[in-house]
ROMIGU-874805 format. One record per atom (N, C-alpha, C): x, z, y. Coordinates in steps of 0.05 Angstrom, whole numbers, plus 5000, padded with zeros to 4 digits. Atoms other than C-alpha are relative to their C-alpha. Layout:
XZY;...
END
This chain:
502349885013;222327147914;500850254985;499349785006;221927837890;499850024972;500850065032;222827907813;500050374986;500749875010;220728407764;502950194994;497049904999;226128927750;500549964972;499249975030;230328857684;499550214986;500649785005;228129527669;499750044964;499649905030;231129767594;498650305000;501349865014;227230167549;501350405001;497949715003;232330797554;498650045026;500949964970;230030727632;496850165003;503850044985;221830827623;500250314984;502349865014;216931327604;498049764992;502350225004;210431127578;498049965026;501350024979;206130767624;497750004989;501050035012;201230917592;497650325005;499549654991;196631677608;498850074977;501349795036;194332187550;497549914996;503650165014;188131927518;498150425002;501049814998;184332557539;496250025010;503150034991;176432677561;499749915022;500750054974;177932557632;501049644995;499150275003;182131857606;497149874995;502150135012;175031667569;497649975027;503050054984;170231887626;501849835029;499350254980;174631437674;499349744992;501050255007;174630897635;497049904992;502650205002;167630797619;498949995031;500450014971;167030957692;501049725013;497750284990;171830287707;498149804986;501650195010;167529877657;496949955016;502349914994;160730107690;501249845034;499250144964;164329877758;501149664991;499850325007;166629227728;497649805000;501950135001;160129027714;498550085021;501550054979;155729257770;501949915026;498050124981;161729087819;499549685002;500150385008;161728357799;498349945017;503650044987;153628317812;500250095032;499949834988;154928747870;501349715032;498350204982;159828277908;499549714988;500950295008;157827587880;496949955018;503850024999;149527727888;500550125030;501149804971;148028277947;502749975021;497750004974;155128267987;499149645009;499650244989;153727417987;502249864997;497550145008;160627217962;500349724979;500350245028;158326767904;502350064984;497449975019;161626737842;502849945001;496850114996;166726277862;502550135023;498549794976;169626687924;500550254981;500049725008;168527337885;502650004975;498350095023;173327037815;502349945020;497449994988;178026797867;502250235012;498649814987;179127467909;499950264977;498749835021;179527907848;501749974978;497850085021;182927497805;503450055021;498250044988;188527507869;501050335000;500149714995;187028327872;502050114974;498049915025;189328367799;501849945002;497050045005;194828007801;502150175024;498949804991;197028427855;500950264986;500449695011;195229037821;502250004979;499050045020;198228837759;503149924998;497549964985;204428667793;502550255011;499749744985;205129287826;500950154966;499549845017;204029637761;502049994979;497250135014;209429227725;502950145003;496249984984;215629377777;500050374999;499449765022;214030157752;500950054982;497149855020;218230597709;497950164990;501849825005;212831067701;497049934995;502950075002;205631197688;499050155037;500449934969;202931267763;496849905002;502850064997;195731397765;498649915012;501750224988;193231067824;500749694996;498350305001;196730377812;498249974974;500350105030;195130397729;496949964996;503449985000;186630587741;498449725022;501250144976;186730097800;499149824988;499550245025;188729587745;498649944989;502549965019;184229777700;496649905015;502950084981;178229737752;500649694998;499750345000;180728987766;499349894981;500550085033;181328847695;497749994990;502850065011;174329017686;498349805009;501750234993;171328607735;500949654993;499250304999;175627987719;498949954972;500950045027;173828107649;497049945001;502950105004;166628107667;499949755003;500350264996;166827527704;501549764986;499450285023;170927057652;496850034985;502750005013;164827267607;497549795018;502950204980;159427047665;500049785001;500050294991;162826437676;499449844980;500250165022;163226167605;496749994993;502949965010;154926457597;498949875024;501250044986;152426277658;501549665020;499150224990;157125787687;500749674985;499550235019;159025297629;498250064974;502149975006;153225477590;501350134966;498149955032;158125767526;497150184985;501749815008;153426117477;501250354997;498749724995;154326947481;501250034961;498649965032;155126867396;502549864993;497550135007;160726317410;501350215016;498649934983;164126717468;500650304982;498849725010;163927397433;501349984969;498250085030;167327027363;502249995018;497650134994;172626727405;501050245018;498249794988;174327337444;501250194977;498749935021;174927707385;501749944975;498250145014;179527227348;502250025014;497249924977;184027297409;500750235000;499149755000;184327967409;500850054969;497649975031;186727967337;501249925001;497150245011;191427397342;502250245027;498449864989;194127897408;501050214983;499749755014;194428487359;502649984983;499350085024;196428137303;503949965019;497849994989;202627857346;501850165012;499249734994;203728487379;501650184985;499249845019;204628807317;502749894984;497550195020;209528267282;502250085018;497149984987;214128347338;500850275002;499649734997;213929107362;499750194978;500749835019;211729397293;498150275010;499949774987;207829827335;496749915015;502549894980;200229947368;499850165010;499249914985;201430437396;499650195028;499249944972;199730707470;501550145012;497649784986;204631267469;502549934996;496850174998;210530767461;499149715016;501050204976;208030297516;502650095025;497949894987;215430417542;502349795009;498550274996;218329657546;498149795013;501550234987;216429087590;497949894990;501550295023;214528627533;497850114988;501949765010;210329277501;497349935026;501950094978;206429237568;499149775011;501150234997;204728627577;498549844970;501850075031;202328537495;496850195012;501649745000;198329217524;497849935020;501750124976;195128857591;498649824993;501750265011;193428177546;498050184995;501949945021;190028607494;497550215029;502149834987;186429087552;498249735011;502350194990;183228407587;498449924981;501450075022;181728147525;497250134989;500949794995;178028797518;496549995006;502450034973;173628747578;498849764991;501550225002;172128027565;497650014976;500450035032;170328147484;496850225012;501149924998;167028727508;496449945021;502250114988;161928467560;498249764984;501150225008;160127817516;497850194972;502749895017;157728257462;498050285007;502949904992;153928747504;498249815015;502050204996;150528227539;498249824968;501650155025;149627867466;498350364992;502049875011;146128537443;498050055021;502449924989;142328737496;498149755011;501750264996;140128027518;498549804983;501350215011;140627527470;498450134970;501549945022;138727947416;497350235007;501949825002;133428367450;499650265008;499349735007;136429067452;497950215030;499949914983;135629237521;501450185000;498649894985;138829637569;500450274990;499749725013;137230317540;500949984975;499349985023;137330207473;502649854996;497150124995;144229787488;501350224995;498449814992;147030417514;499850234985;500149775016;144430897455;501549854975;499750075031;146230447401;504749964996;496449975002;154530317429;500550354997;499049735006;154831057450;499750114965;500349905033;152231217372;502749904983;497450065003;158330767362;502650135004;497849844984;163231077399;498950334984;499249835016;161431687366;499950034977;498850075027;161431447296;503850055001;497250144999;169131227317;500950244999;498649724997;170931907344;498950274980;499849905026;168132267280;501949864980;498250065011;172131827244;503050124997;497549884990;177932037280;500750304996;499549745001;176932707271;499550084970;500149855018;176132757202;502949794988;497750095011;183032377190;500549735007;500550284994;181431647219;503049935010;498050104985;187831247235;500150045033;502149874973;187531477304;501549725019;499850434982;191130717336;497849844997;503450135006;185330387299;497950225013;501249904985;180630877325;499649975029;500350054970;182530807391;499549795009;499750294997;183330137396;496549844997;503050085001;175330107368;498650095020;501749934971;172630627419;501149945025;499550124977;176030257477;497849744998;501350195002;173029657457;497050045013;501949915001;166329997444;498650115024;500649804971;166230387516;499449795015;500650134974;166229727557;496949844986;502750045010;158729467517;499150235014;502149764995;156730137528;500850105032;499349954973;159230207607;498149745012;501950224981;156029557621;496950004995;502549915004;149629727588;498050255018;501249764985;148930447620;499949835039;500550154963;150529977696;497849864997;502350034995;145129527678;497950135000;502149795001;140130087660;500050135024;499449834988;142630417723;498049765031;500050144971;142529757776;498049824988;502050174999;137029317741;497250095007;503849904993;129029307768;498950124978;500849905028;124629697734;497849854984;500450125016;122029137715;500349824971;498650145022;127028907673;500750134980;499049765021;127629557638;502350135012;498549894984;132429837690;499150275012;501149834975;132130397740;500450035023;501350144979;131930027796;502850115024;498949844977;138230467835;501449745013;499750274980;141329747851;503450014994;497949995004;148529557847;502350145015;498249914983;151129797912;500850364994;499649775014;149730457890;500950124987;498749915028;151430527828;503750054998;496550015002;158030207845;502150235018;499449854984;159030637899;500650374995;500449665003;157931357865;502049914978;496649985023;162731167799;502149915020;498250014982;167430867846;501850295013;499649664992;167531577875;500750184986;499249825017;168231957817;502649944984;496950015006;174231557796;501850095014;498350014978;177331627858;501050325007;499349655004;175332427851;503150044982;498649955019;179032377785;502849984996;497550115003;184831977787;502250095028;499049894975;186632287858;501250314983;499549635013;186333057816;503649904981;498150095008;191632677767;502349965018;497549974991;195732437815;501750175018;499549754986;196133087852;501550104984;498749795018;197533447791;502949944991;498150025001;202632937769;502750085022;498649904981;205832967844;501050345001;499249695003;206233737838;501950064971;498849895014;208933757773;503049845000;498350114999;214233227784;502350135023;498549814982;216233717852;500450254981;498749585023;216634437798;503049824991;497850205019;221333927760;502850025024;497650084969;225333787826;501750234997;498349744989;227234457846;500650144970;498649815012;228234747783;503049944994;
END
């Protein structure tokens, strides 16, 4: 069996890419695909939940595999991740709301107790949050818990606002984004910028799954009706624009490097 490489800290970069505008409009792009994806392949493809949890939970662990036995940050492998991550994250959420009938006010306490007790532990050991020292095994894999955790935390309480409390779909998606830019004023007038980040990550997957349902629900439900295959299909695309330009650029700049 093939095993992970011992790969010391002197060995890496960060796997980790610059927190920049294009990093943000991927990722809510990856959350927005997590959630209509799910619906997408469960509902309209015919897969059912249970087929659909099985062959993406097997996709991640590929993915996540893959992204492990790297030294580097390697943009199509690390976004692929991330996409997975979102849908598996949705679907733990679905299953506990819809499948074992969990309430969305228990499921979004207990995700967010987990994701502190990850932090919290994270922090005792590495002294460190971090993403631009995401440069050791053990670092990345505190960094992968806390990202599912994430997704999960994040879907339970946009579904708890826009569902169980009412919000809907639009006003879901004005009231996180108003969030998310609370966070990033914060940040800019001196905000711890690890805590910061660490809030508008959170904050982006509520407000990614809000803008997909607004996008792929009827317009009777307060949607606009474009449907999931769509939706999933055009962000899909624009990641694929994005994260392709990245890894071009990286590829080119890692050849200037070569020859000089």
């Amino acid at each position: 069996m093939n095993k992970l490489p011992a790969t010391e800290s002197s060995d890496w970069v960060n796997k980790v890419p610059e927190v920049t505008l294009s990093f943000w409009f991927i990722k809510i792009m990856c959350t927005t695909v997590g959630e209509t994806g799910a619906d997408f392949l469960a509902v309209n493809a015919g897969l059912g939940q249970g087929a659909t949890r099985t062959v993406m939970a097997a996709l991640l662990a590929t993915a996540l595999f893959t992204q492990l036995r790297t030294s580097r940050y390697t943009p199509w492998i690390y976004w692929l991740t991330v996409v997975l991550v979102s849908v598996v994250g949705t679907q733990i959420t679905d299953l506990l709301t819809d499948g074992l009938s969990v309430s969305l006010y228990v499921s979004t306490s207990v995700f967010a107790v987990l994701l502190a007790a990850i932090f919290f532990v994270w922090y005792r050991i590495e002294r460190t949050l971090s993403i631009h020292d995401v440069v050791t095994r053990r670092r990345e894999l505190f960094y992968w818990a806390a990202i599912l955790c994430t997704f999960a935390l994040g879907t339970a309480a946009g579904d708890l606002a826009t569902e169980a409390l009412h919000m809907g779909f639009t006003l879901g998606a004005i009231a996180f984004g108003a969030l998310i830019a609370v966070t990033y004023s914060a940040w800019r007038l001196g905000g711890n910028a690890v805590l910061t980040f660490w809030i508008a990550y959170i904050l982006t997957r509520p407000f990614g799954a809000a803008l997909g349902d607004l996008l792929t629900q009827a317009q009777a439900y307060g949607g606009l009706g474009i449907g999931p295959m769509w939706t999933s299909a055009l962000f899909l695309s624009l990641i694929i624009i994005l994260v392709a330009a990245a890894q071009f650029g990286m590829n080119a700049s890692r050849s200037a490097h070569a020859i000089e």
